[in-house]
N, C-alpha and C positions, 0 to 999 in steps of 0.2 A: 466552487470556492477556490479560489487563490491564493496559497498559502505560502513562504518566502523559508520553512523549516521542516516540512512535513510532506507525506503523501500517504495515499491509503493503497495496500497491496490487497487482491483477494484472500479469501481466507482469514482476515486479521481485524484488530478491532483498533479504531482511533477515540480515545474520547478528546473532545471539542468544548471551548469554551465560547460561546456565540454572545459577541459582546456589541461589534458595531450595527449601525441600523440596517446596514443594506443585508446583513447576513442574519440583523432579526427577522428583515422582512421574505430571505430568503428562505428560512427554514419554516416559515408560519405556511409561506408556500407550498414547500413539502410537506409539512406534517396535514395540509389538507389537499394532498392530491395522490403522489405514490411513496411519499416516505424515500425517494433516493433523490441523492446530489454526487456529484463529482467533486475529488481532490486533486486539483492540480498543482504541481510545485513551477513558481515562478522561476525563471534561469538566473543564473548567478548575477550579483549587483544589481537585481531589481527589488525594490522594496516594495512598489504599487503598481499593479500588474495594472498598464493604459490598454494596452492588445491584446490581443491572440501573440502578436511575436514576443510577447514578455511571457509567456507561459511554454512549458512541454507539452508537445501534442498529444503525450500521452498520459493518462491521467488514471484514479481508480475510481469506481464509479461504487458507490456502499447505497446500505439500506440504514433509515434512522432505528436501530434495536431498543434505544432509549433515551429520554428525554425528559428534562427538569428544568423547569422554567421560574425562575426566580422573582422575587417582589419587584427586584430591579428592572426588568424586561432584560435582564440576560439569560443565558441559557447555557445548560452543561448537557452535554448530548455524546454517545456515545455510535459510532459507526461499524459498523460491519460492514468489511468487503469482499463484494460480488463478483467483479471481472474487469479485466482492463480494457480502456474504450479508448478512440481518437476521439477528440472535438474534429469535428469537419470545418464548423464555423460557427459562430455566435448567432442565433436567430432571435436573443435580444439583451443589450445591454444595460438598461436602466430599469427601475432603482439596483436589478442584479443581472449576472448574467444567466441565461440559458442557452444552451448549448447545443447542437444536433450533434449525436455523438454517433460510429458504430460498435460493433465489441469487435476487440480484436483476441481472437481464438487461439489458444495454443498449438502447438505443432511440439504431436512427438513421433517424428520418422521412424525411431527404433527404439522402441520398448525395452529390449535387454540391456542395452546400452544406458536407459534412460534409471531404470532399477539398478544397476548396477553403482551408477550416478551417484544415487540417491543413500547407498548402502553406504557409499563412503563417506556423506555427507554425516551420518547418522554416526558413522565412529567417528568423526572431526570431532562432534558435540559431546558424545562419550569424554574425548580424550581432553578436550577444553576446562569440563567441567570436573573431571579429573586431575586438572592445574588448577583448578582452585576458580575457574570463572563461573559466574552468576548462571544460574539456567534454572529457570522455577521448575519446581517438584510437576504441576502443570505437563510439560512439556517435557521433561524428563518421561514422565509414564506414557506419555502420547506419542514418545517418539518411536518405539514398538510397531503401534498399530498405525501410525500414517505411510500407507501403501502407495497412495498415489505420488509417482514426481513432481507432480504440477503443485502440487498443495505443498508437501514435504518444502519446497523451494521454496515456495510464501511464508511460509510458518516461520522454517527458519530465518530466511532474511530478514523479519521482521522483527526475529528477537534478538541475531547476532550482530547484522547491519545497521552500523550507527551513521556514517557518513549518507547523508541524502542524496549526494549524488549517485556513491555508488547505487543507491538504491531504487534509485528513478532508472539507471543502465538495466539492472534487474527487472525492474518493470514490465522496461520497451522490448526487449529480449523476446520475442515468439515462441523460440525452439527450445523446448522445457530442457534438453540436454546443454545447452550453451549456458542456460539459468543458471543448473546444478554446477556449471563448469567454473561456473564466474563466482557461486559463491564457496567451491572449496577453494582457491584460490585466495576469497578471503579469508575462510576459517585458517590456512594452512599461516597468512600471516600473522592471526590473530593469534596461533602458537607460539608462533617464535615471540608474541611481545611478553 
């Protein structure tokens, strides 16, 4: 799925309004074969994704967790995301696309560094929400126990990264320490606003 304001990160959940035909026919797809699709965000000033060159290579690839199918033949559906993939290339585009994708696997060289990362991501959000910004009760108690860098960096990108660009950079990013790096950088501006 091709989307021009969105993308789906692991760990994180998207809900979806499945309105046009090719993406009703998309999902009927799914929901009778393995229940996953990819999200890809289209590049800037592209409203209708023609190619592959009008999308990012990199996309998140989710599981359908739930799904509501309306009198209309539309559909409200909510996603969960599993891992970040390349499209290699479209092996077919009509009525939708499908995609031959690989995963592309994180990379954390150094652990201590990557925890360390991660510690201070976790007082950014401390201290944000201590200026009075939005952080669900959710996430708040969850931020304790998410141990892992790799996740910790989804999570939170997911709830503090509003701009989609930055958030497709986050994405692409392989080395979970460059993640953590890129996104206290935005926590730290998101203090000063």
């Amino acid at each position: 799925m091709a989307l021009p304001n969105a993308l789906l990160l692991p760990s994180a959940l998207l809900p979806l309004y499945i309105f046009e035909e090719r993406y009703r026919l998309m999902l009927r797809h799914t929901l009778q074969t393995n229940r996953l699709f990819c999200v890809a965000l289209m590049k800037p000033g592209i409203s209708d994704a023609q190619s592959a060159d009008d999308l990012f290579q990199i996309a998140g690839l989710g599981l359908v967790r739930a799904c509501v199918n309306n009198d209309d033949g539309t559909s409200h559906l909510i996603l969960q995301g599993l891992a970040r993939v390349e499209m290699i290339d479209f092996v077919q585009e009509e009525p939708f696309r499908i995609a031959r994708i690989r995963e592309v696997r994180s990379e954390v060289p150094n652990l201590i560094e990557a925890e360390a990362l991660s510690a201070k991501v976790v007082e950014l959000c401390k201290r944000l929400r201590e200026q009075g910004h939005e952080i669900s009760a959710k996430l708040e108690r969850n931020l304790q126990f998410l141990t892992n860098p790799e996740v910790l960096a989804d999570v939170v990108t997911n709830v503090f990264v509003a701009d989609v660009l930055e958030r497709q950079y986050i994405l692409e990013q392989p080395l979970v320490s460059e993640r953590l790096r890129m996104l206290i950088r935005y926590l730290h501006e998101r203090e000063k606003k």
